[in-house]
N, C-alpha and C positions, 0 to 999 in steps of 0.2 A: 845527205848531201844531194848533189845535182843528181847523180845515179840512180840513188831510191826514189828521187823525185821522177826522173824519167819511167823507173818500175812504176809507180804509184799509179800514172794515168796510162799505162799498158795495164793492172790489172784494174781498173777504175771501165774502161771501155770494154775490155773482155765478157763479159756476160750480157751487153748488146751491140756486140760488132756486125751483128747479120741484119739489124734492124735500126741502126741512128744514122742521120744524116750526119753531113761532113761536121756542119757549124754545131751539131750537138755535139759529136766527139771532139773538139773544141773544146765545149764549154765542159765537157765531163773531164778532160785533161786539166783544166786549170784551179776546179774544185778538188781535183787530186793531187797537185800542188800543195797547194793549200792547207788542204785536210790532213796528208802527211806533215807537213811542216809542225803545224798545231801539235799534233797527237806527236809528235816526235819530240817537240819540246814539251810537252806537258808527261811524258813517261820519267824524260830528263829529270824535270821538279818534281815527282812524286816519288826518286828515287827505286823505278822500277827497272831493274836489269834487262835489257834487251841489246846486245851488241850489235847485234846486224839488222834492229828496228824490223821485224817479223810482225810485231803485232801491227806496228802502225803502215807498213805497208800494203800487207794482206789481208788485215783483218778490217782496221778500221777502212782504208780503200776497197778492200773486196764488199763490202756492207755499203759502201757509198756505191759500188758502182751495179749491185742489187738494185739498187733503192733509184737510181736514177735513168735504169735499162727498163723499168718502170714508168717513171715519168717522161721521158725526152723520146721513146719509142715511136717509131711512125709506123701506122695502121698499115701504109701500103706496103712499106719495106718486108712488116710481117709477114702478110699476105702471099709476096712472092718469098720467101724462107721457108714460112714453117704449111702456105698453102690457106684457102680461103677462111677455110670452116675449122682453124686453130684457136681464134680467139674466143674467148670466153663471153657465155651469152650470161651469166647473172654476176657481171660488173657490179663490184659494191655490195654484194647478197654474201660474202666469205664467211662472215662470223655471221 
């Protein structure tokens, strides 16, 4: 409902609150709408038991909001949180 939807984009911006500007927490709030809504209805149609929608809150929004404290992050905001020489110098070299 509306409530897990409000959880959804509280845990969706949680793992880059110290680093997204306003219009990216934004736009990370409305793919966590969204993304709960889907995944809440599709646990529905697959017949998987979840009363209080745990997996589609935390899980699949905890994983969007990984994946997007990633993408949407700003260098500078970094810079002042975690300090200059935090980020990683072999961007893209992980595997």
């Amino acid at each position: 409902g509306i409530l897990n939807s409000a959880l959804a984009g509280l845990v969706v911006v949680t793992p880059g609150c110290a680093t997204l500007e306003p219009w990216a927490a934004i736009i990370c709030g409305i793919l966590a709408a969204v993304s709960y809504q889907g995944s809440s209805y599709s646990m529905v149609k697959l017949l998987l038991d979840d009363p209080v929608d745990a997996v589609s809150v935390h899980g699949v929004c905890g994983l969007l909001g990984v994946i997007l404290a990633g993408v949407l992050s700003d260098e500078a905001l970094i810079d002042r949180a975690y300090g200059s020489g935090y980020r990683c110098s072999n961007r893209g070299k992980q595997l």
